[in-house]
TISE-964912 format. One record per residue (C-alpha): x, z, y. Coordinates in steps of 0.25 Angstrom, whole numbers, plus 2048, in hexadecimal, padded with zeros to 3 digits. Layout:
! residues N
XZY;...
***
This chain:
! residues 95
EF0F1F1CC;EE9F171C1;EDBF111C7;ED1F0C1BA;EC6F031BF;EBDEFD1B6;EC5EF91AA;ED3EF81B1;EDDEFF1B6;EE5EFE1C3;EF2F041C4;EF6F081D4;F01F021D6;F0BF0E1D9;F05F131CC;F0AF041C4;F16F061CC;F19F131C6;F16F0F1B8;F20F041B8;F2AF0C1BC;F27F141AF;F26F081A5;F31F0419C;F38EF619E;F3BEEC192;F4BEF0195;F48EFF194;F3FF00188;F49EF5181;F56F01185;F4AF0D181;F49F06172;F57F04173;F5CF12175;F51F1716A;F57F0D161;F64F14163;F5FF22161;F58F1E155;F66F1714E;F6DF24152;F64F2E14B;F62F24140;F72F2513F;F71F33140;F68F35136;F72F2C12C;F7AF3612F;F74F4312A;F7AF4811F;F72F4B111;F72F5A113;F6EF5A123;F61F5111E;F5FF58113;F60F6711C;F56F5F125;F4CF5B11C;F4DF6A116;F49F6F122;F3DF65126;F39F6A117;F3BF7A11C;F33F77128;F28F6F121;F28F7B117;F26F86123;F19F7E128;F13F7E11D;F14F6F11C;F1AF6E10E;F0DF6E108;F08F6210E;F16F5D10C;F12F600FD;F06F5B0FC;F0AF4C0F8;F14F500EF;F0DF4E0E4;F09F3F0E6;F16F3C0EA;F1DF410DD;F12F390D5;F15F2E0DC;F24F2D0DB;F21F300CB;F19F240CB;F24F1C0D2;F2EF220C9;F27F1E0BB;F24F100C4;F34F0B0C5;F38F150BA;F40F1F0C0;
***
């Protein structure tokens, strides 16, 4: 049990005894960004890995689903300034 008084907190003992217990040390939080660091290489690699058509499948069906909740017009909304701006950027460096 937490007891507040006047502008402190004191910690019961048993109570700080427990939450130790639950804290990470330096070791295990060094070996818990070590394992995330793997699992993001891996997924990293498998994403090299995906073929052209499986992205381009996925990103068909993120577009579908956009479509079916109404989120394309909001999509669309920006689409205008943003092939204005690619013109300007085109006559810029003469493409």
């Amino acid at each position: 049990m937490v007891k507040i008084k006047k502008g402190w907190c004191k910690v019961d003992p048993r109570e700080e005894r427990r939450l130790r217990k639950r804290l990470m040390t330096k070791a295990e939080a060094r070996a818990f960004k070590r394992r995330w660091r793997l699992v993001n290489e891996f997924e990293k690699k498998e994403l090299r890995r995906t073929s052209i058509e499986t992205r381009f499948r996925q990103l068909a069906a993120l577009m579908a689903s956009a479509k079916q909740l109404g989120w394309d017009e909001a999509l669309s909304e920006g689409e205008a300034e943003v092939w204005d701006r690619w013109q300007r950027l085109r006559k810029a460096y003469g493409v």
